[in-house]
Structure formats: structure tokens, C-alpha cells
N, C-alpha and C positions, 0 to 999 in steps of 0.2 A: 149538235145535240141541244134539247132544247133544258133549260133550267130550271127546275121549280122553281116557286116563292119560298119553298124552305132553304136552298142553298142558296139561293138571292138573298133571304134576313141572313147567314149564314157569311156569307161572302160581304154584308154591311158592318158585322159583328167585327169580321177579323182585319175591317180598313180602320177603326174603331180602336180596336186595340195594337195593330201595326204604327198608327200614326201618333199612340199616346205615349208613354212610355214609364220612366221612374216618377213618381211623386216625390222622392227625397230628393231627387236631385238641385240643389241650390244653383249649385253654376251652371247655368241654364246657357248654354252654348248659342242652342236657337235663339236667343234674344238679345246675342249678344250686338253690341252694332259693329257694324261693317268696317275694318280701318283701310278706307280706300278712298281712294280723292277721282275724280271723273277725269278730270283734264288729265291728270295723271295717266292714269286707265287708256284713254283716249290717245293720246302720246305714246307712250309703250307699245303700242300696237301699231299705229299709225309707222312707229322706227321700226319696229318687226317684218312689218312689210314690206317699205320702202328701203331699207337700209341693211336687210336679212340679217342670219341666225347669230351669225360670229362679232356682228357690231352690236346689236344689239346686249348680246349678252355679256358684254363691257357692265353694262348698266346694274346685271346682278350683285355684284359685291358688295356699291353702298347700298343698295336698298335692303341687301342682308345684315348688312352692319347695321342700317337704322333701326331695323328693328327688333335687332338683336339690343340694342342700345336703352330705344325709345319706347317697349312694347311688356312693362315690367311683369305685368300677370302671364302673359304667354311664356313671357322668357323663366318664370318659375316653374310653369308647367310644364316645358321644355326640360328644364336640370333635373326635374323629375322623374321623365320617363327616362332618357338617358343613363341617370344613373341604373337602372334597372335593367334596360339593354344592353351596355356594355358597357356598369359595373360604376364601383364611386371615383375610379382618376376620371372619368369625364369633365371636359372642361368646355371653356368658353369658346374655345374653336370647334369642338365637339357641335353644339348649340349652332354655332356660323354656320357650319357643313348642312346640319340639315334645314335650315334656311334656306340656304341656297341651291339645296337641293329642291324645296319646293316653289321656291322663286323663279327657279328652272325648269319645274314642269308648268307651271303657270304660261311662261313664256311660250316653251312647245306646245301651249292647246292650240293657239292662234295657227301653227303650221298643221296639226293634225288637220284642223278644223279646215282649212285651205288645201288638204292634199296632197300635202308637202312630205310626203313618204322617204320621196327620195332624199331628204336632207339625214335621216337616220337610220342605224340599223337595230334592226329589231328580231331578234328571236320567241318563236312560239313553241310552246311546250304544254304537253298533258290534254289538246284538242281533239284529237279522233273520238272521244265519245261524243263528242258534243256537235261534231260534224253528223255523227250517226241518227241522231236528235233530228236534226234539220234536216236531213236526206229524206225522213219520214215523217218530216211535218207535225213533228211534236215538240211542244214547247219545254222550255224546263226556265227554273231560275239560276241567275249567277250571284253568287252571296259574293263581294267585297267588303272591300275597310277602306278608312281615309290613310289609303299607303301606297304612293306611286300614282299613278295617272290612268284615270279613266279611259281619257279618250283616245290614250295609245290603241285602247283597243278597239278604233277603224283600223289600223296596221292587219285583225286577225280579218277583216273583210274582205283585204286586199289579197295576202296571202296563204290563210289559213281555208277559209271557206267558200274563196271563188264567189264572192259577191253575192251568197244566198241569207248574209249574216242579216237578221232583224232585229234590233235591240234596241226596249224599250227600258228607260232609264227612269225607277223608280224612286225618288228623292223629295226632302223636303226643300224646296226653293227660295223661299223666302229672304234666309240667310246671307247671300251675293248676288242680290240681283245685279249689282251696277255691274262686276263683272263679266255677271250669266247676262245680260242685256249687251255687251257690249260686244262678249264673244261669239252671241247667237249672232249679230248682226254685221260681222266678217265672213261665219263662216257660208264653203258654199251649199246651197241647198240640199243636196242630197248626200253632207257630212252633216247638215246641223240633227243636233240631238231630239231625238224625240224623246218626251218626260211627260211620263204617267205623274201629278202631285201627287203627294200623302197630304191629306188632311182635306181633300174635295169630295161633296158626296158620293160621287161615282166612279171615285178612283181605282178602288179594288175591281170593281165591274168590267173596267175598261181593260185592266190588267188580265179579268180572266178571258175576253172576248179575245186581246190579244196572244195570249198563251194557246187558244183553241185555234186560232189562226197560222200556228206554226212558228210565232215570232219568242221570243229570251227575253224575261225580264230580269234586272240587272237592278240589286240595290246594294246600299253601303251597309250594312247591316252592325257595327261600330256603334253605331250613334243610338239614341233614342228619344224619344220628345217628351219632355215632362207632361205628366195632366194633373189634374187637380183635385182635391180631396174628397170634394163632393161627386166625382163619376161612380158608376156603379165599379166594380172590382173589374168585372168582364172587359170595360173598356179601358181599364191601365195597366193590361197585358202582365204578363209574367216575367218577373225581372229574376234570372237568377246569379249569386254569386259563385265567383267560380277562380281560382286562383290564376293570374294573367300577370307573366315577367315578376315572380316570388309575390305577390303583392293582390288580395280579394277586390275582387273589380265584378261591376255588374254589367248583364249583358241580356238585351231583352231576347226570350223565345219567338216574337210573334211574326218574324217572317219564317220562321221554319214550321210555323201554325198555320201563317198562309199557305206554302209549300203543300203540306200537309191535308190542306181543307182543298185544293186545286186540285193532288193527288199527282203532283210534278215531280220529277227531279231535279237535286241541289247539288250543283258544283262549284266550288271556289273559284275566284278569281281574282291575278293581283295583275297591276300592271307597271314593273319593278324598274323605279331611273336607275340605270348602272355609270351613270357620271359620262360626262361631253355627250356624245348621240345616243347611247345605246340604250336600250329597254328590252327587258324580258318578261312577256308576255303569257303567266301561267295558268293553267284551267289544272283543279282535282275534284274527283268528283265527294261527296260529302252526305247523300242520301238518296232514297229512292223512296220514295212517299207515293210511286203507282202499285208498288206492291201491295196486295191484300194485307189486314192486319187481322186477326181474330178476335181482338179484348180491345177496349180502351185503354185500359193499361199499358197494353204493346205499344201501342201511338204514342203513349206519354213515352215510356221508352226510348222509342227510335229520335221523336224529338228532345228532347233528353242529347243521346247520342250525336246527334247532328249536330247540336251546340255545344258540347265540347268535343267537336273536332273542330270546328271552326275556332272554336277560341284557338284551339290548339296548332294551327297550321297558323294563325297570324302570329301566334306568339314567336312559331320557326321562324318567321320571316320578318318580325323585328329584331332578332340576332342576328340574321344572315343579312340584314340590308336595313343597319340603325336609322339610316338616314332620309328614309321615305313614310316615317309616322309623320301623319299631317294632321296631327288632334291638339292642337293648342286650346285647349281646354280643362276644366279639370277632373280628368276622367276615371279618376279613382275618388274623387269626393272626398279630399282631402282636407279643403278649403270649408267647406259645412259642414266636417267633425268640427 
């Protein structure tokens, strides 16, 4: 189908304000710098390979302890949210656990990203819509958080969708390259990620070219990018507050605006470490933005609606699984009252 120039200005508007985000936000997460060391990086992976899953992961515990030690602002951030997910005895093992829990999935991208299926088991749950989606060559988006592991979900390639899964990974990059450089350059070919950026002129374009082509776009939708005071309003997106673990936390609308402006469906998705191999691989669904609306009103509505469930399914699933929030940051804005 071919596009105007009005839903091309239109589809520029909403990359615009997807990739902006809160003005208040002081702890600017994206700017933060990277605590990663190369050789290090390089190392760790280098033993993952040669030395596999079970020696390797010997190495988890200090590098959890160090930075549970060494890492002061994250580790506030950390007693933070904890307290909030399961309550104020949380303690400093509490803080360990989830370190290493993400320290853990860090490790597991390297085997995802290599194919390494058979080292874990992995359960999928809540997929038949989204199977039904790609049988018909319609696109939709998959809303995540930074909670559990991405790239667990090739596992739904292999046995959820018989190898038709297309997903393009919406994110801002910037943030780990040393990582995201080190992990794109193990893995093999037709596991390494494809990533639509946020904040390239043509990023939204390429997202909708891809959605018309039958392919899932997939973002973390948690986060949001500061812009600056001098943008127009239209490009620093809609931030609204909304109560998250007892506690007012902002959350932008503007991928459920993209949603919305594409006229896709939005289902959730997490991809859950359950401790030594296992992950639970979850799809819900969370909107349906191809339905006609009658009002603008109704739009605002349904988007409205869409973002608190989303809030409200991650909130489930930081009680049910304390240990896979991976937002070391300050994400209630705590630190800039």
C-alpha cells in the first residue's frame, strides 16, 4: 500500500516523539557511561565459549559481589526498587540475587546468540495469537521492559513459531555498544539481531516498511529518552504518571502512539530467568489499534488503556519474579526531587 506524505510527516512526528521522552528527568540513564572494561568483555566470552556454560558461570558471583560493592548509585537504586517489590526486610543478599541474576542473563546472550538452545529449558506461553499474526502476514508490536532477557526470545523461533518469527528490535543503542559490539560479533548470522535505532531519521519508516512486510517489532518500552526544553511539546511525547510497585513513576505513551498511528496490535512480552537454565518465555496481548475508532477521543482512550495495562502486567511480574528488573537507574526520580 502506498503512503501518503501526510502519514510519512505523520510516521516522522511519532519517531520524534518515541525517541524523546521526559524533560524532568535528571538521571538521564542514556548518558550514563558504560561500567564495562573491553578485555574484560572480551574474556568472558572468549571462556563462555571455550570453557562452556557451567565454568564459566563460577565467574558470576564476584563480578556480582563487585558490583554490588563497587557500583554505589546503582546499588541505591537497587534497595529502592526491592524494597517496593518484596517489601522493606529486603536486604543485601536480596540486591546479590538480582545481580546475578542479570549477570546471568548477560552470560546466556552469548549461547542464545550462538544457538545454544539445547543448553536451556525454556517454556512458552500466551503465543497462539501472535502465531495467528504471522500466519497472515501481519505485523504487530511486542511492548517489553528491561526484565529478564531479550534474546531468550530466538528460543520462541525455534519452538513456538517454526522459524517464521521476524523481529525487529526497536532500541536506543548507544548506551552498550562495547557489549552490543562484542555480542553482535559472536553471534552467528542468522541469530544476530536486527535493530531498527530510535533517534535516526528514518527509523519509524523502516519500522513501518517492516510491519507491512509481515515482520514484529519488539521494544522495551520502560525507558524513555530525555529531550530538551526548547523542542516543540509534539516531540517530548506524552509522559504520563501512574502508580508502579505503591510508588508515582512516569511512563511515556509514545509507543502505543506509534501502535496506534501504524494501526497494529500490542502484546506484552517478558522473557522470565527462572534461576540455573530455565526461562519463561511470556506473550499477552495488550491492544488492538487495527480496530476502527469513531472519536479522537476514543483513541486517546484505548491508548490511555493500553498503558495502564502495561504498566500493570510489569508490575505483576516484578512481584512474581523480583529478581529480573534490570533498570539500574533512577527510575522514579527520586535523586532530582
Amino acid at each position: 500500500m502506498k503512503h501518503t506524505d501526510v502519514e510519512t510527516h505523520a510516521v516522522n512526528e511519532a519517531a520524534q516523539t518515541t525517541s524523546q521522552g521526559p524533560t524532568t528527568q535528571k538521571g538521564d540513564w542514556a548518558r550514563a557511561p558504560e561500567r564495562s572494561n573491553m578485555l574484560a568483555l572480551r574474556f568472558i566470552c572468549l571462556m563462555a565459549l571455550v570453557c562452556g556454560r557451567h565454568v564459566t558461570r563460577l565467574l558470576l558471583p564476584p563480578i556480582s559481589l563487585y558490583f554490588l560493592l563497587f557500583a554505589p548509585a546503582q546499588r541505591r537504586h537497587i534497595k529502592r526498587y526491592l524494597f517496593r517489590a518484596i517489601g522493606p526486610h529486603a536486604g543485601w543478599i536480596d540486591g546479590y540475587r538480582l545481580l546475578h541474576g542479570f549477570s546471568s542473563t548477560v552470560l546466556d546472550r552469548v549461547y542464545f546468540l550462538r544457538g545454544r538452545m539445547d543448553l536451556f529449558k525454556v517454556t512458552v506461553e500466551g503465543n497462539a495469537p501472535i502465531d495467528a499474526e504471522i500466519a497472515q502476514g501481519r505485523g504487530a508490536f511486542l511492548l517489553g521492559a528491561h526484565v529478564g532477557s531479550f534474546e531468550v526470545m530466538g528460543a520462541c523461533k525455534e519452538q513456538a513459531h517454526q522459524g517464521n518469527l521476524r523481529l525487529a528490535m526497536l532500541m536506543y543503542p548507544d548506551n552498550a555498544q562495547r557489549i552490543t559490539a562484542i555480542l553482535n560479533a559472536i553471534a552467528l548470522p542468522e541469530l544476530r539481531p536486527h535493530v531498527i535505532a530510535l533517534g535516526r531519521p528514518h527509523s519509524m519508516l523502516a519500522l513501518r516498511d517492516w510491519l507491512d512486510g509481515g515482520g514484529l517489532g519488539g521494544m522495551l518500552a520502560d525507558r524513555t529518552l530525555p529531550g530538551s526544553e526548547d523542542q516543540p511539546a509534539h516531540q517530548r511525547g506524552n509522559n504520563i504518571v501512574l502508580p508502579f510497585l505503591g510508588q508515582p513513576a512516569c511512563f511515556n505513551d509514545g509507543p502505543f502512539r506509534l501502535a496506534a498511528l501504524l494501526r497494529r496490535k500490542v502484546f506484552f512480552m517478558a522473557g522470565l530467568y527462572g534461576g540455573g537454565a530455565r526461562y519463561d518465555v511470556r506473550f499477552d496481548p495488550l491492544a488492538d489499534f487495527g480496530a476502527p475508532v469513531s472519536s479522537p477521543a476514543e483513541r486517546e482512550q484505548r491508548i490511555r488503556t493500553a498503558l495502564e495495562a502495561y504498566v500493570a502486567r510489569l508490575e505483576a511480574l516484578c512481584r512474581a519474579y523480583p529478581y529480573n528488573w534490570f533498570n539500574f537507574h533512577d527510575f522514579w526520580l527520586e535523586d532530582s526531587a
